[in-house]
One Martini backbone bead per residue (centre of mass of N, CA, C, O) as a GRO file, in nm:
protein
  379
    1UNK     BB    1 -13.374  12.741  -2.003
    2UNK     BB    2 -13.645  12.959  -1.963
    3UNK     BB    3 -13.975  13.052  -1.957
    4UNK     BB    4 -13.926  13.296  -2.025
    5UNK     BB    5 -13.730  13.277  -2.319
    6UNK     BB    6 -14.029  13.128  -2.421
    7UNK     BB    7 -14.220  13.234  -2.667
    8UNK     BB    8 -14.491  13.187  -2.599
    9UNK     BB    9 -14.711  12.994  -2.434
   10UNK     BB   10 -14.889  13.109  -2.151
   11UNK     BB   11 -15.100  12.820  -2.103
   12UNK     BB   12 -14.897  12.643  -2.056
   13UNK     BB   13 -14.735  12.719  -1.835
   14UNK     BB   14 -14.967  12.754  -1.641
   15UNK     BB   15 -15.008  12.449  -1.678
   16UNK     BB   16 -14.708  12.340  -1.558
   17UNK     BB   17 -14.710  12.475  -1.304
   18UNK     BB   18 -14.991  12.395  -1.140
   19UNK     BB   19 -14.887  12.117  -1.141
   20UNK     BB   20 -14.637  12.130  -0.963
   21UNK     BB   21 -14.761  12.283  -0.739
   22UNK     BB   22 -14.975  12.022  -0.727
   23UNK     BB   23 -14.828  11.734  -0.736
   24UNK     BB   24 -14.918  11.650  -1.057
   25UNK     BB   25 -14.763  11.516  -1.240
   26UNK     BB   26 -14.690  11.336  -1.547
   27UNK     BB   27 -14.548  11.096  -1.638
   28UNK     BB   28 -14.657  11.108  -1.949
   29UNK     BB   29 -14.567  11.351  -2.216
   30UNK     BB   30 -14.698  11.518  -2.506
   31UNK     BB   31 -14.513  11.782  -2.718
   32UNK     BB   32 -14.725  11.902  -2.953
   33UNK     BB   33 -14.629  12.016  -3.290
   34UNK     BB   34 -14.495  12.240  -3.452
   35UNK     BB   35 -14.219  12.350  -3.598
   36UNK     BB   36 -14.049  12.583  -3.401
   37UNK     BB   37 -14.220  12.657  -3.134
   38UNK     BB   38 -14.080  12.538  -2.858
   39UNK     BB   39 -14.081  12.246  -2.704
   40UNK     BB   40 -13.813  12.187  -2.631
   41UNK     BB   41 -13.770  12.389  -2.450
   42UNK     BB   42 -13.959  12.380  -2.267
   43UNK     BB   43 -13.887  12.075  -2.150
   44UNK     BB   44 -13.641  12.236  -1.993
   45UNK     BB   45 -13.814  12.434  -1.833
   46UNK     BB   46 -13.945  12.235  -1.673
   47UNK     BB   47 -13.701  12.031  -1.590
   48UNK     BB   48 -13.596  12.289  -1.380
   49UNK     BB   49 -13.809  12.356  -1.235
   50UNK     BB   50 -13.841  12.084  -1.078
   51UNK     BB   51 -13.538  12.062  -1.027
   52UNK     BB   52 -13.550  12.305  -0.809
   53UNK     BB   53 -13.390  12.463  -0.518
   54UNK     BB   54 -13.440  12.771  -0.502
   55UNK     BB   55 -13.714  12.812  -0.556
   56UNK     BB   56 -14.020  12.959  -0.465
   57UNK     BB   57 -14.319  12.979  -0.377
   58UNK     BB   58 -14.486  13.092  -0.678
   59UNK     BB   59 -14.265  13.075  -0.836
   60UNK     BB   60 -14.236  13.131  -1.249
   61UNK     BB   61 -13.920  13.006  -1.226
   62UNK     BB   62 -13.604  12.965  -1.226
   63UNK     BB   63 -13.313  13.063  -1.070
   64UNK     BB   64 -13.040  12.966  -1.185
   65UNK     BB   65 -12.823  12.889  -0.906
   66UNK     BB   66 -12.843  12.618  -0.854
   67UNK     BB   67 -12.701  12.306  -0.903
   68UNK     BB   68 -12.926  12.213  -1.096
   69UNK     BB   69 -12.935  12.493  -1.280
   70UNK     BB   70 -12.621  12.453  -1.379
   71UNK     BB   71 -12.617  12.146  -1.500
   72UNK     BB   72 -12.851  12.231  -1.700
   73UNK     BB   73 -12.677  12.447  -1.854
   74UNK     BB   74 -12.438  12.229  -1.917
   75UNK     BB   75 -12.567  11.931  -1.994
   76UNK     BB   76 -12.499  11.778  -1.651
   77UNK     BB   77 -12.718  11.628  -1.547
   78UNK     BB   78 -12.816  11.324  -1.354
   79UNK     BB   79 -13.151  11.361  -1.406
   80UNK     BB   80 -13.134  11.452  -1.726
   81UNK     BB   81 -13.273  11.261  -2.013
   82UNK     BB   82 -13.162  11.182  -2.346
   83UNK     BB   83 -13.327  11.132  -2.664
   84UNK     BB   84 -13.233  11.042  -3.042
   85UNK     BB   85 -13.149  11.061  -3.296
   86UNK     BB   86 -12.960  10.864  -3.521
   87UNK     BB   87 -12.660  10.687  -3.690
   88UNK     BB   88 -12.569  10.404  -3.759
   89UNK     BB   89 -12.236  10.264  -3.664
   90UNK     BB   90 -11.917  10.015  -3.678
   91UNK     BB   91 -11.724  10.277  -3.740
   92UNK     BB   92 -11.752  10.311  -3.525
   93UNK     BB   93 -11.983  10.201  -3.253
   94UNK     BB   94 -12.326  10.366  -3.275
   95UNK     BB   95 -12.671  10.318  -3.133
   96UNK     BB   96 -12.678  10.570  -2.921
   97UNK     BB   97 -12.727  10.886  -2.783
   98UNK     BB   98 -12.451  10.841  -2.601
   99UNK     BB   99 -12.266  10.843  -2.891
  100UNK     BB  100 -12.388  11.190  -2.927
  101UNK     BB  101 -12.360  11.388  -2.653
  102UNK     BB  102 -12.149  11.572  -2.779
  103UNK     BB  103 -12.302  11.698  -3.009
  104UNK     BB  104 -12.520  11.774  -2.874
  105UNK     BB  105 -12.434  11.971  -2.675
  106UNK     BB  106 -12.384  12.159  -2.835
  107UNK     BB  107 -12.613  12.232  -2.987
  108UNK     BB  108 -12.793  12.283  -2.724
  109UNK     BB  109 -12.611  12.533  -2.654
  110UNK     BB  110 -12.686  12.710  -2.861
  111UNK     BB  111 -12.990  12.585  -2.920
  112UNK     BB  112 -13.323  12.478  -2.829
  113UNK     BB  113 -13.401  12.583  -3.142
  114UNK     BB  114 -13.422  12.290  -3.311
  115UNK     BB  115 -13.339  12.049  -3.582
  116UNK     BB  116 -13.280  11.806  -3.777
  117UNK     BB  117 -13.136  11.897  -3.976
  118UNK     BB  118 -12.920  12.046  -3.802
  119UNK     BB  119 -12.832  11.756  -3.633
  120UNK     BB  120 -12.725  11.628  -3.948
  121UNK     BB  121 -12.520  11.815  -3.934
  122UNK     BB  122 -12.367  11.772  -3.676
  123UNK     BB  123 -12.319  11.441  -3.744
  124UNK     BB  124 -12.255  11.401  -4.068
  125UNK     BB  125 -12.511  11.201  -4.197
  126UNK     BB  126 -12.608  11.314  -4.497
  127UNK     BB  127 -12.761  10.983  -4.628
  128UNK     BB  128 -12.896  10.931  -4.348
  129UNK     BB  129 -13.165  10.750  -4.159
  130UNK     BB  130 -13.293  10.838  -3.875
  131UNK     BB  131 -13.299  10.696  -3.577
  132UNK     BB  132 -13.444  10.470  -3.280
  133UNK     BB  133 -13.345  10.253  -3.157
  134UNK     BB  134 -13.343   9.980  -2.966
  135UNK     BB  135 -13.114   9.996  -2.790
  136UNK     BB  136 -13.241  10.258  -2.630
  137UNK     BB  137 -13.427  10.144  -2.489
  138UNK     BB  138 -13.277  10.005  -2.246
  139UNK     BB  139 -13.091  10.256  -2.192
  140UNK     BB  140 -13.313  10.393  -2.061
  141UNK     BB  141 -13.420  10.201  -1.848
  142UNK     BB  142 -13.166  10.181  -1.693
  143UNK     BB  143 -13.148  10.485  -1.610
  144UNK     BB  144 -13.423  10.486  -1.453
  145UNK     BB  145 -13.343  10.262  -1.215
  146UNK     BB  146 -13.201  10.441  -1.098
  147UNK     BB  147 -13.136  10.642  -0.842
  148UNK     BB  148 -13.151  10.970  -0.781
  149UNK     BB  149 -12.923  11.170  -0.706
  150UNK     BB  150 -13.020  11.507  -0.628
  151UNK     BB  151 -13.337  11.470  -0.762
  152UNK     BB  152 -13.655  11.450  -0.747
  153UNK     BB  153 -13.659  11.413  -1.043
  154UNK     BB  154 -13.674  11.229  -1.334
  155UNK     BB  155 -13.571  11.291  -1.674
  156UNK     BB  156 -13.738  11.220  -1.993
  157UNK     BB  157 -13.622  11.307  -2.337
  158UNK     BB  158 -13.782  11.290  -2.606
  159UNK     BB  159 -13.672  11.352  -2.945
  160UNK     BB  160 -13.852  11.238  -3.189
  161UNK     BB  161 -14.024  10.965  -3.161
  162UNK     BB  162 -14.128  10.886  -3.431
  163UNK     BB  163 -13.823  10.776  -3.475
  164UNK     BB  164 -13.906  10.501  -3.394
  165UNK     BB  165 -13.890  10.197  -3.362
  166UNK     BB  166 -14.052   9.947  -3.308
  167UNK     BB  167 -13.904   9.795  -3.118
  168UNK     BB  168 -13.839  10.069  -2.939
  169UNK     BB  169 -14.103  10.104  -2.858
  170UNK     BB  170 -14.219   9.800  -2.757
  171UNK     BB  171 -14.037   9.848  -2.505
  172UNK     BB  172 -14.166  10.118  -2.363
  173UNK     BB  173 -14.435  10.065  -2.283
  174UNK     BB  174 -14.444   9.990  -1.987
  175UNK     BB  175 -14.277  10.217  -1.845
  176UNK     BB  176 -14.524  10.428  -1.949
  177UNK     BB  177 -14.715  10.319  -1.744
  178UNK     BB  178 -14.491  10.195  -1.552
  179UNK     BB  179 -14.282  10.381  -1.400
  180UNK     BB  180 -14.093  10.500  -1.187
  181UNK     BB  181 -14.027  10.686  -0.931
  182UNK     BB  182 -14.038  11.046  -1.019
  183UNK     BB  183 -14.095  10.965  -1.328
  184UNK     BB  184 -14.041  11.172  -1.614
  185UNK     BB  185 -14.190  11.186  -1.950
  186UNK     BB  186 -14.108  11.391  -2.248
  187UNK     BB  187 -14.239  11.410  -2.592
  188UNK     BB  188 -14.107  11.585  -2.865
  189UNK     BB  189 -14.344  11.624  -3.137
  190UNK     BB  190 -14.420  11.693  -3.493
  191UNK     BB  191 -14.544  11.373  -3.544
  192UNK     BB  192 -14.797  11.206  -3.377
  193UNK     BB  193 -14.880  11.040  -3.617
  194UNK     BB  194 -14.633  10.845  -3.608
  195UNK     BB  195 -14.726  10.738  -3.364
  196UNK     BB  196 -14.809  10.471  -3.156
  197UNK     BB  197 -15.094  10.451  -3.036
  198UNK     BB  198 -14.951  10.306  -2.752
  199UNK     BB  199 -14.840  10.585  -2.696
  200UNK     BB  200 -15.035  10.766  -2.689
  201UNK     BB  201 -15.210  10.628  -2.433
  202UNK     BB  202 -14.924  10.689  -2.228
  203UNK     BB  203 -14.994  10.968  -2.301
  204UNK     BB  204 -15.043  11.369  -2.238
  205UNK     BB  205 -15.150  11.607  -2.446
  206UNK     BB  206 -14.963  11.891  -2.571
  207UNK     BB  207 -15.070  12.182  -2.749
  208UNK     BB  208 -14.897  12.322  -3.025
  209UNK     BB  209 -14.854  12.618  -3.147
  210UNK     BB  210 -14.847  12.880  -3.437
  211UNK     BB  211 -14.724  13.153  -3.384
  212UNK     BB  212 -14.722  13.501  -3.411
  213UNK     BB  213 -14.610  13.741  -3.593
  214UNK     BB  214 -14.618  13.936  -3.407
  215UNK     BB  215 -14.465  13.792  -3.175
  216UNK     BB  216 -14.204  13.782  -3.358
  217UNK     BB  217 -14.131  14.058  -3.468
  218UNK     BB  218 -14.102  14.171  -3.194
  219UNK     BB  219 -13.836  13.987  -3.097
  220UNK     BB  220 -13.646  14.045  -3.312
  221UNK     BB  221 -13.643  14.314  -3.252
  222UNK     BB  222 -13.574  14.330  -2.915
  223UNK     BB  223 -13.321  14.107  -2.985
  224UNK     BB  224 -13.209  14.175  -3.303
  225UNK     BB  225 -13.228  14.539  -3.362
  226UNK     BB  226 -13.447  14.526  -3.612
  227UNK     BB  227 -13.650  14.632  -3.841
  228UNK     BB  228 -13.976  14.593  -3.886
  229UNK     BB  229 -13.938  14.522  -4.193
  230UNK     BB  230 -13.731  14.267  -4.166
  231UNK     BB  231 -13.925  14.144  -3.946
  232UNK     BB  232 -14.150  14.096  -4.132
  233UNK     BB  233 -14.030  13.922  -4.339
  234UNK     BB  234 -13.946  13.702  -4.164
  235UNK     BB  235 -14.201  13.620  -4.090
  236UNK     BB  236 -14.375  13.527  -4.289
  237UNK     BB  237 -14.206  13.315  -4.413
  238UNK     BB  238 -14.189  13.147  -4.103
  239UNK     BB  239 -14.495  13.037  -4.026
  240UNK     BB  240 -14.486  13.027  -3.671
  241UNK     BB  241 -14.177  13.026  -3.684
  242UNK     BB  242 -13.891  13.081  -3.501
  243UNK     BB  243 -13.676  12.890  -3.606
  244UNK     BB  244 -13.696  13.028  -3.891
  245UNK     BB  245 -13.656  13.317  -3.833
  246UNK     BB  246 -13.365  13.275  -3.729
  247UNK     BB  247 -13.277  13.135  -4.003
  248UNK     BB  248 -13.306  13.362  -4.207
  249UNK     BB  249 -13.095  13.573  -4.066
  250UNK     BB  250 -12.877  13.391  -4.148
  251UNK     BB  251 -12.977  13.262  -4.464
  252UNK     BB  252 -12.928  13.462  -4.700
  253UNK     BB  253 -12.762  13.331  -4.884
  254UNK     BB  254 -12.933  13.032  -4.943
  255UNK     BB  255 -13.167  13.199  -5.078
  256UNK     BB  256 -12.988  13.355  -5.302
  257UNK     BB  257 -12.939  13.029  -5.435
  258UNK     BB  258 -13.245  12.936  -5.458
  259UNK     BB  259 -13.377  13.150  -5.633
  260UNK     BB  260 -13.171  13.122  -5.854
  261UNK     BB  261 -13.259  12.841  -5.948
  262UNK     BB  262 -13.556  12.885  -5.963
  263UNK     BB  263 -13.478  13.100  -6.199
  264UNK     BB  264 -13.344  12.896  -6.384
  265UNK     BB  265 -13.549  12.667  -6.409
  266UNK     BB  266 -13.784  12.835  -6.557
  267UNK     BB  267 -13.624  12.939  -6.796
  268UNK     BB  268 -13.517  12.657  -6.898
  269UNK     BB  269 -13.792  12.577  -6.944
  270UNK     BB  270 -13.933  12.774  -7.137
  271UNK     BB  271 -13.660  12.751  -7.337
  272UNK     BB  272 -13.596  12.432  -7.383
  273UNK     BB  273 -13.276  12.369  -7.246
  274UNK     BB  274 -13.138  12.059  -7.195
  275UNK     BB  275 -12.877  12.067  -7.139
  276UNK     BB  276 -12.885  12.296  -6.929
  277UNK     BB  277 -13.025  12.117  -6.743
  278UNK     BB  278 -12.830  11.922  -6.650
  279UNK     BB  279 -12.634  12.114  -6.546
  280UNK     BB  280 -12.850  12.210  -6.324
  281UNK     BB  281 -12.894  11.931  -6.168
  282UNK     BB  282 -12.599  11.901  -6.090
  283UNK     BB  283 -12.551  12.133  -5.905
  284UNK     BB  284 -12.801  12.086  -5.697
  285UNK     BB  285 -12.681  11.809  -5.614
  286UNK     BB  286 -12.440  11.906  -5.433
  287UNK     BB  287 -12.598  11.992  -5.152
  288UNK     BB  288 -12.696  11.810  -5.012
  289UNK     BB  289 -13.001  11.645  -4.905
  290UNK     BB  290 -13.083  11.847  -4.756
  291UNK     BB  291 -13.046  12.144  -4.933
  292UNK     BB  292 -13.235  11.940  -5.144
  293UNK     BB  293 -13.533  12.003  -4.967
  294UNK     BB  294 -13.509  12.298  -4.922
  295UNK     BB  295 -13.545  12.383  -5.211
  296UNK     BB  296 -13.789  12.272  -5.283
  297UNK     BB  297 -13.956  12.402  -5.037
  298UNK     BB  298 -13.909  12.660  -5.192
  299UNK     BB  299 -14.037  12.610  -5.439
  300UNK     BB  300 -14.356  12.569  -5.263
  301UNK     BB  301 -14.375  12.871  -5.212
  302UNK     BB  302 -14.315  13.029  -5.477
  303UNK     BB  303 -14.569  12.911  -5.592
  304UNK     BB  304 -14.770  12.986  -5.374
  305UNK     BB  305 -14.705  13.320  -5.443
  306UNK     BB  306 -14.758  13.324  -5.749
  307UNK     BB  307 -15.054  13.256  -5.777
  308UNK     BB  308 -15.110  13.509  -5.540
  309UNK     BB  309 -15.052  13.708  -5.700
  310UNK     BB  310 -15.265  13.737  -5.911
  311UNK     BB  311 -15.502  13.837  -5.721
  312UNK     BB  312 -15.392  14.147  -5.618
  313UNK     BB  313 -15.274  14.070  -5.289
  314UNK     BB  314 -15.008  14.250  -5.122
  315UNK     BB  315 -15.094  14.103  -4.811
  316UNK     BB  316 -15.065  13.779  -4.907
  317UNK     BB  317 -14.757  13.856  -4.990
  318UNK     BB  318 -14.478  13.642  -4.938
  319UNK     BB  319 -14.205  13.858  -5.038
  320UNK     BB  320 -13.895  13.961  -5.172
  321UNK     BB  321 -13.816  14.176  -5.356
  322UNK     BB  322 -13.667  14.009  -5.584
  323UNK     BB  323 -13.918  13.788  -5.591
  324UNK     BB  324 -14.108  13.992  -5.699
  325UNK     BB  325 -14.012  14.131  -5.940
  326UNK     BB  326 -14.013  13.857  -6.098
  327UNK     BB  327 -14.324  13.754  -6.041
  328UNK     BB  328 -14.445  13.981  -6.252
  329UNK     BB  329 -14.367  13.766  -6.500
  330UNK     BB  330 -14.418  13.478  -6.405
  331UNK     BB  331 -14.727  13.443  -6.271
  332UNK     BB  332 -14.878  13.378  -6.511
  333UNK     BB  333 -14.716  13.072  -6.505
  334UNK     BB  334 -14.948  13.031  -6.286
  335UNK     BB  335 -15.202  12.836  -6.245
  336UNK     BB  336 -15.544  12.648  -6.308
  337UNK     BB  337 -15.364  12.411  -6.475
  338UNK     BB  338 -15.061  12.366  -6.310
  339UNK     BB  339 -15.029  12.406  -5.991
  340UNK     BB  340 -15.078  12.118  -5.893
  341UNK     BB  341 -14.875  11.945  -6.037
  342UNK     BB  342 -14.618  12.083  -5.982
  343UNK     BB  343 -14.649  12.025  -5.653
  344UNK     BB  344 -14.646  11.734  -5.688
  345UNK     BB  345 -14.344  11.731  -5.835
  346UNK     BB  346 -14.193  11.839  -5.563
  347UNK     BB  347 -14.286  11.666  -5.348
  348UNK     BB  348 -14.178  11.376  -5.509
  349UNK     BB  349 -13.899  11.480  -5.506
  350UNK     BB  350 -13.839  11.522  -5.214
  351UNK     BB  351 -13.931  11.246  -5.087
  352UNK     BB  352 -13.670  11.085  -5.348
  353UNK     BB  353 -13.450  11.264  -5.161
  354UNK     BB  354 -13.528  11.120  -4.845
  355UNK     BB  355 -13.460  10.816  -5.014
  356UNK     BB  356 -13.198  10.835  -5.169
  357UNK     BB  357 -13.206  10.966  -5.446
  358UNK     BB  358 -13.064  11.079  -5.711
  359UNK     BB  359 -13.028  11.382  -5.782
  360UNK     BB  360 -12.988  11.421  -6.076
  361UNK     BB  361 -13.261  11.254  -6.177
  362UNK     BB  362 -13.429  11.416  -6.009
  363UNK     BB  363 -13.415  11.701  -6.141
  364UNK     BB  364 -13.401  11.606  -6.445
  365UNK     BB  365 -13.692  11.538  -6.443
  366UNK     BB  366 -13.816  11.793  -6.332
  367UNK     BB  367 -13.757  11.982  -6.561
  368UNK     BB  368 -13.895  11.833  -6.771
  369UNK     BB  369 -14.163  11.851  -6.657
  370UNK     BB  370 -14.169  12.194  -6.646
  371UNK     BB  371 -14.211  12.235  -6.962
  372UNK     BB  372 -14.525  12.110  -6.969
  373UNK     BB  373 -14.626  12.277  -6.747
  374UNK     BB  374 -14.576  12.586  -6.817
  375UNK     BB  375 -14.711  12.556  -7.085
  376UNK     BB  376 -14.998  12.473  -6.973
  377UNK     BB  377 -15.088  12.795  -6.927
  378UNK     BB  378 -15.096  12.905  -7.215
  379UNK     BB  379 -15.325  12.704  -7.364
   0.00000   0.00000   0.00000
């Protein structure tokens, strides 16, 4: 990953490069900001930058050819490590980032633009609660105290610190204000208001937005010869994420999965056939707890958008011909009766989810609680 790759956030970039360039780097940076705008790719394209051989006075991107940069492209560059979440087990034991190496670096070597979600898929968590173990802390200390092989800087690229327990959070705190020499912590995170005072307090924050429309249906076109109208189409979807605009060209099956879950689900609320809803709930419980959260959110977006059709400006309705075709007939039983409540019913369907609730208890008590929301729109 290189900073040209990197749509847009050309001012972080250029604050980027002129610390490189004046030999000010920070020793712990935080870059936070919404998901999948590109945050973690930044943070390879700095770490590339910083201990590029190649690159000539002036050069605002790395060469791409020096031994360095050939290293951080394969993920074996020996002087830039990093840490991440997993989940901890005991056949085989488990505990470090460095136990899930292979797997990160699949991950990473095919998208910069990467996920919880997807990494959850990658190392086959289920319904495992992902953290920072205690144990990474010492490990982190460990690479950190060695001398660097072969580049000017060490870079310790911590992604998702949020999910640091506080154990392993309170032993880094040290590091993080007292680094060893040319050392530098860069913490990629999506919720910083999650990560202990203490830590913000000895990181430099770099905030990133949610990417613009124009610039991401362009980057679409662009890259992956689609027309307008369907970059525009996921554009709108994607709400400023370029990784969730990338998930959606991929994702056409399991969107037209959850519509369809979606539109069994209110009409059989509507039409208050009970059996057939345990049938439906069972159903969707198969999906496994990612995508069981993921339909989740599909249904919170279907919400906001079916109450905003009401409203009869096609220009702030992001929907798809299928789902808005539905929402003509749907869209008048979401008003201002219902619809604060239904949201708040699926945020904590979701939420049940994440806790890893029974998923079948979970959707059939939603769907009945459904019965009487949609009623109430009507009355």
């Amino acid at each position: 990953m290189f900073f040209r790759d990197i749509i847009g956030h050309e001012e972080i970039k250029t604050h980027l490069l002129k610390s490189a360039a004046e030999g000010k780097v920070p020793h712990a940076q935080l870059f936070c900001g919404p998901d999948g705008v590109g945050k973690f790719a930044m943070a390879i394209a700095y770490a590339r930058y910083l201990n590029c051989t190649g690159r000539k006075p002036g050069d605002t991107d790395s060469c791409g050819n020096c031994p360095s940069c050939r290293q951080i492209t394969s993920m074996m560059h020996p002087d830039i490590h990093y840490s991440f979440p997993i989940y901890k087990t005991s056949k085989p034991k488990r505990t470090i980032s460095d136990d899930y190496i292979k797997e990160w670096r699949n991950m990473v070597t095919e998208t910069k633009y990467i996920s919880l979600e997807g990494w959850l898929e990658e190392i086959k968590a289920e319904n495992a609660q992902p953290q920072i173990y205690v144990d990474e802390s010492q490990e982190i200390i460990r690479k950190l105290s060695y001398k660097s092989f072969e580049s000017e800087y060490k870079v310790m690229i911590i992604w998702l610190p949020e999910l640091m327990n506080e154990g392993c959070a309170n032993k880094l705190l040290k590091i993080l204000e007292e680094p060893y020499e040319k050392t530098i912590f860069i913490l990629v995170s999506n919720r910083p208001d999650k990560l202990l005072a203490t830590i913000l307090s000895r990181t430099q924050p770099i905030h990133f937005k949610g990417l613009s429309h124009e610039l991401i249906s362009h980057t679409l076109q662009e890259r992956f010869s689609v027309d307008a109208e369907a970059a525009n189409s996921v554009t709108r979807l994607a709400s400023g994420s370029y990784r969730r605009a990338l998930e959606l060209m991929k994702q056409t099956g399991e969107n037209k999965q959850f519509f369809d879950y979606f539109v069994q689900l209110m009409r059989l609320a509507y039409a208050r056939k009970i059996k057939e809803m345990k049938i439906w709930s069972e159903d969707v419980a198969k999906l496994g707890r990612e995508a069981e959260k993921r339909f989740l959110q599909y249904c919170q977006r279907m919400l906001r958008e079916n109450y905003i059709y009401n409203v009869h400006i096609p220009s702030i309705v992001y929907m798809t011909p299928e789902e808005r075709n539905f929402s003509t007939r749907f869209a008048p039983f979401i008003n201002e009766k219902n619809v604060i409540e239904i949201m708040e019913e699926l945020g904590r369907a979701e939420n049940d989810i994440s806790r890893n609730g029974n998923g079948k208890i979970i959707f059939f008590d939603l769907s009945i609680k459904m019965i009487l929301l949609i009623k109430r729109a009507t009355s």
